[in-house]
N, C-alpha and C positions, 0 to 999 in steps of 0.2 A: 650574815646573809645580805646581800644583793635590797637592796629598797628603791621599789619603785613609786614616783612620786610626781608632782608639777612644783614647777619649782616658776617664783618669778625671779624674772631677768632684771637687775637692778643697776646697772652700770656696763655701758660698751664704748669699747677707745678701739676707735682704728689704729693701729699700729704703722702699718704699711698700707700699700694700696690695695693688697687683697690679704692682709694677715689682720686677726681682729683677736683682743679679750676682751671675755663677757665675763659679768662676776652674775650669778645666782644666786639667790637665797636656799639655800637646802640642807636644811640644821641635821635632819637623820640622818643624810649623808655625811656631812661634813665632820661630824663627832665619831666617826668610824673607820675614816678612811685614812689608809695608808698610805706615806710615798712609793708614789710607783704607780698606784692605780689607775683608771680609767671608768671615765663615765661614757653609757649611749642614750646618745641623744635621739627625739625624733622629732623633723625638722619639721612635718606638716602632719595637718589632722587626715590628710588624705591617703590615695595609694600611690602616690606616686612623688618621690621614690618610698620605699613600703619598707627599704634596712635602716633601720638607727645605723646614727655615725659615732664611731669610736673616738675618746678625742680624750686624751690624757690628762687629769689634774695639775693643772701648774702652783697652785697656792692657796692656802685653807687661811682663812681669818675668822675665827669664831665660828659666828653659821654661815657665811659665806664662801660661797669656792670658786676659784678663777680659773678657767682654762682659754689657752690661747689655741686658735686654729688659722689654717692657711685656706682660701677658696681655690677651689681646685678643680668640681665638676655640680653640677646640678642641688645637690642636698648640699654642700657648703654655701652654696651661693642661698640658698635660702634659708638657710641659718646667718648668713653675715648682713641678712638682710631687715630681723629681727631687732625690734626698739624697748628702750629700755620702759617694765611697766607689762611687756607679754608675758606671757606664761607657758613655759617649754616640759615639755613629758621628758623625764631623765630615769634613768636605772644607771643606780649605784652604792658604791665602790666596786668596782670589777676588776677581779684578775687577786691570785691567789700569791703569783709572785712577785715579792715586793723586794724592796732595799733593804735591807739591814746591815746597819753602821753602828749598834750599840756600843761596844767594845772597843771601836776605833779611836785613835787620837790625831791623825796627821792625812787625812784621806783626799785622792784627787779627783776631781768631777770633773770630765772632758765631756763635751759635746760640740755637734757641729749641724749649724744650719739650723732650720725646723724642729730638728732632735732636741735641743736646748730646753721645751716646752718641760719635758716630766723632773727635771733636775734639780728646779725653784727649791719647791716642799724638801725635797732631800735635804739643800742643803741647808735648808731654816733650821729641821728639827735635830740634824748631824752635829748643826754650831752650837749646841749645846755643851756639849763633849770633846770635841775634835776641831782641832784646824783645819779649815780649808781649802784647798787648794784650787783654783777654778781654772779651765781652760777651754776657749770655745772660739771654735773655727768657724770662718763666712769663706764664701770663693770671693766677694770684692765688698765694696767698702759700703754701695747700697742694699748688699741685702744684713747688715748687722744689725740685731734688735735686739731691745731689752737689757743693751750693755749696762746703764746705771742701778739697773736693779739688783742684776747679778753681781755686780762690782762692790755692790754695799753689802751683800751677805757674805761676800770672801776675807779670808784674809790673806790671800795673794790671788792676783786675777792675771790672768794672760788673754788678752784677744789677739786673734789673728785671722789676716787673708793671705787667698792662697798669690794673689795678684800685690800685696805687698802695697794696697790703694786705702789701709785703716789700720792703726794698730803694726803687731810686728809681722813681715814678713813670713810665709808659710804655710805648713801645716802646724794645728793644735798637740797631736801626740810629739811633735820631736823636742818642744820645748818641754811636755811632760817626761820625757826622756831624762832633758838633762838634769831634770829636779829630784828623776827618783830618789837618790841615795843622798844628796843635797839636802831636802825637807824630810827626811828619813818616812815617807809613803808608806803607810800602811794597809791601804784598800785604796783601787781605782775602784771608781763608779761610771758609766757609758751611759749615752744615746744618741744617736745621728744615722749618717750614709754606712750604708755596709762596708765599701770599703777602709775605712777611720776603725769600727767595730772590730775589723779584721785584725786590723793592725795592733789594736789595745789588747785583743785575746792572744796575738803572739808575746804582745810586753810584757803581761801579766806573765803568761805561762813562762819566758827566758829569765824574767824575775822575782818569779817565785811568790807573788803577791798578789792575795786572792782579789779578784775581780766578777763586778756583778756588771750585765746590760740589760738594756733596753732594747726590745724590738716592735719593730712597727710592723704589721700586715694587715692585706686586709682583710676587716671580718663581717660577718653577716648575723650570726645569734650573740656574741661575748659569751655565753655562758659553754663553749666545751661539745655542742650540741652537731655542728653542720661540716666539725672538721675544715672550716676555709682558711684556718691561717695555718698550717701546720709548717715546723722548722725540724731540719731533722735531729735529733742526736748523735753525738759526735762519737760517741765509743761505737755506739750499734746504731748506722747509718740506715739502715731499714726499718727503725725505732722512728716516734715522732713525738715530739711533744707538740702540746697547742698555744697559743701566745695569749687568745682571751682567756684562758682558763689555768695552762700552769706558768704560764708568765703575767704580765709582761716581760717581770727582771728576770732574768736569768742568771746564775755562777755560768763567768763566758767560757770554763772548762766543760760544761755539759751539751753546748751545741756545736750542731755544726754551718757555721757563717759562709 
């Protein structure tokens, strides 16, 4: 179950000019939660804005939990605006659909852009057992982040822009392409722009090789409640799942992108 708590703020790095991690202290979280998940936050004691903000786990360290965010509209902006030492209202571990990689030996983590944030934890607790593989796409050279972090949990790392201004020229899936059958791939893992998602759920499906994603929408309760993120499903299009409640991850054969 879902634990709602305050948690203090104990460490914030600007990343970028408007992307930030904040690490938290929040032990009954942190010892429960899975890759994949997501926490809401709420950004002021007031009403305004009055929705917690969804904002995906990027890395568990003991009782600490780090997630990265981008400022984007009014409640990010005051949440990036938070020092270290306050004390933020969170509900968490949320979302039912998680990653699972137990069984795997040789798995690929593609992400692109923003989407990169839920992938971290994946691939700490995967490196246990499994190789590998990382691959994460920017459109040009200033917006790549978090490259040394992610470079150090891999054991082969591919970055790329789409502009050819950092890293190898491209897109991240076509060099996942050439590796399928090369690092003999056993599970991709997703999250980023819909169209990347797209393209990973045709790869998967042409080769036969189960695949899970990440999707982002947005939402207003997390828990399943107001139906605002709903994605449809791909067999019975008139079917829906929900992303705060049966995702976030999803097997990329059950939706439809």
């Amino acid at each position: 179950m879902p634990v709602h708590t305050k948690c203090k703020l104990v460490k914030t790095e600007k990343l970028k000019d408007d992307i930030f991690k904040f690490s938290i202290e929040a032990k009954e979280i942190a010892k429960i939660s899975k890759p994949g998940q997501f926490i809401e936050i709420r950004v002021t004691e007031g009403v305004d804005p009055l929705l917690r903000r969804p904002i995906s786990i990027h890395n568990i360290e003991g009782d600490i939990i780090e997630f990265v965010f981008q400022v984007k509209k009014k409640g990010t902006t005051i949440l990036s605006q938070k020092q270290e030492g306050d004390i933020i209202d969170i509900i968490g571990p949320l979302g039912e659909g998680i990653f699972k990689f137990e069984d795997k030996k040789n798995i690929a983590i593609i992400g692109g852009g923003i989407g990169i944030f839920p992938l971290y934890e994946l691939a700490k607790q995967a490196k246990n057992n499994a190789k590998i593989n990382m691959y994460l796409g920017f459109r040009n050279k200033e917006l790549v982040i978090l490259e040394e972090e992610y470079k150090k949990i891999s054991d082969k790392f591919v970055l790329t822009t789409d502009d050819g201004t950092y890293g190898e020229k491209g897109f991240a899936i076509n060099f996942l392409k050439e590796d399928i059958e090369k690092e003999k791939i056993d599970a991709i893992y997703a999250c980023g722009p819909l169209p990347m998602l797209k393209a990973v759920q045709e790869l998967s499906k042409e080769k036969n090789i189960p695949c899970q994603i990440s999707l982002e929408e947005k939402m207003a309760c997390g828990i399943g409640v107001c139906l605002g993120c709903a994605v449809r499903k791909n067999e019975e299009p008139s079917q829906y799942f929900y992303v705060c409640k049966n995702g976030p991850v999803f097997d990329a054969n059950l939706v439809k992108i």
